[in-house]
C-alpha positions in Angstrom: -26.6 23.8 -4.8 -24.8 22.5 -1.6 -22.7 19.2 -2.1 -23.9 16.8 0.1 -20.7 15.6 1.3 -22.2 12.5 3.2 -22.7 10.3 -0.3 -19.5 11.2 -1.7 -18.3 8.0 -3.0 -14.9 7.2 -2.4 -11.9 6.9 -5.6 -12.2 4.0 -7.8 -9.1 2.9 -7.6 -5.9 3.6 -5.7 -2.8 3.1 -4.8 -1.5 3.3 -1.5 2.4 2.9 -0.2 2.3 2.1 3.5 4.7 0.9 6.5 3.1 -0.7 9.3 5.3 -0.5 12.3 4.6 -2.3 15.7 5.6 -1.2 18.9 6.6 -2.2 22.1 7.5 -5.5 20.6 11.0 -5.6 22.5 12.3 -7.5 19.0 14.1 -5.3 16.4 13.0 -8.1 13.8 9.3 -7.3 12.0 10.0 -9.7 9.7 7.2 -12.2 11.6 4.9 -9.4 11.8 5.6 -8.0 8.0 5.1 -11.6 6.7 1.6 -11.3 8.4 0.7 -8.6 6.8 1.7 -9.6 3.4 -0.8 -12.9 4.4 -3.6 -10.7 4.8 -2.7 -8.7 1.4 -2.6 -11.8 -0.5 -5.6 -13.3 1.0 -7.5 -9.8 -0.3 -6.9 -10.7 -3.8 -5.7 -6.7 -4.1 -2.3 -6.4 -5.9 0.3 -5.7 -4.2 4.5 -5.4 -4.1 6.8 -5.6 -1.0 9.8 -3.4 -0.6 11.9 -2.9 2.1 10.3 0.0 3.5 6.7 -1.1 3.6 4.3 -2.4 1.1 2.2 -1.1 -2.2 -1.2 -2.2 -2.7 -3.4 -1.0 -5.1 -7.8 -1.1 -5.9 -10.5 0.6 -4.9 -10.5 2.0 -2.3 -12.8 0.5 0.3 -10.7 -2.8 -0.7 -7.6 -1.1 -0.2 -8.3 0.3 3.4 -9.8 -2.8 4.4 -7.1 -5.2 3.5 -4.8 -2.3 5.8 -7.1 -2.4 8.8 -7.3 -6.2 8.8 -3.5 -6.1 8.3 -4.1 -4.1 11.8 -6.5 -6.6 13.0 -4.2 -9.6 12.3 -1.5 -8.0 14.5 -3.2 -7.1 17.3 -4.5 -10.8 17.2 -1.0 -11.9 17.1 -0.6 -9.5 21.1 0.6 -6.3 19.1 -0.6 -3.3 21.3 0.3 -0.9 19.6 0.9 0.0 15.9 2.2 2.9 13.9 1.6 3.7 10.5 2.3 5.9 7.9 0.5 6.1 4.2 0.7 8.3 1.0 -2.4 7.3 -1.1 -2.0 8.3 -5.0 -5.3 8.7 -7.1 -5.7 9.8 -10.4 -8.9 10.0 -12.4 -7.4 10.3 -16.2 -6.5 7.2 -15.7 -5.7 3.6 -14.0 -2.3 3.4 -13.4 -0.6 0.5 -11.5 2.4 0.6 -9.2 4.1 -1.7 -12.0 3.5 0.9 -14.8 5.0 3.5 -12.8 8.1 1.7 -11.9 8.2 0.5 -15.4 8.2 4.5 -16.9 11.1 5.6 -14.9 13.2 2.6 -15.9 12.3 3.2 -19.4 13.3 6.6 -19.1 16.6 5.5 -17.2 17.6 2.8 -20.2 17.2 5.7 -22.6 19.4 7.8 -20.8 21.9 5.0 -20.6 21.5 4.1 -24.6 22.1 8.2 -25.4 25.4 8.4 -23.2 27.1 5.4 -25.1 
């Protein structure tokens, strides 16, 4: 039986880790522009975490790349002509996991570390 590839539904629920960079600007600064974005994230309802390289948002999918293409929309409202960006997308299907669990593990693991070596 042949998969039919055009109903494919897309992952439940994501997380995605992405820097939007606009170009041509002539401003070093994308603070103005990165605060937009994070409007358009928070206006989405989708959780999400800033960092200083980008942002993490996380839901299904179809929420998730529509909150980055209106991001995208937003700026090229504000005059952007141009915009760059890069994304990793995580999914897993044994499980939700959110960005916050994640970075909660590691640390976890770290603390023990530091606990073992006094």
């Amino acid at each position: 039986m042949a998969t039919d590839y055009t109903n494919l539904p897309t992952p439940s629920f994501v997380y995605v880790d992405f820097c939007l960079v606009p170009l041509g600007t002539g401003n070093p600064s994308v603070a103005e522009e990165v605060a937009e974005v994070q409007r358009v994230l928070n206006a989405s309802k989708l959780s999400y975490t800033l960092h200083s390289a980008g942002t993490t948002v996380e839901g299904p999918w179809d929420d998730v790349m529509r909150a980055i293409g209106q991001a995208h929309e937003a700026l090229l409202q504000r005059g952007i002509v141009r915009i760059q960006t890069s994304m990793r997308v995580g999914a897993r299907t044994d499980k939700v996991q959110h960005w916050k669990e994640k970075i909660d593990r590691v640390e976890n693991l770290l603390a023990k570390d530091s606990k073992e070596s006094k």
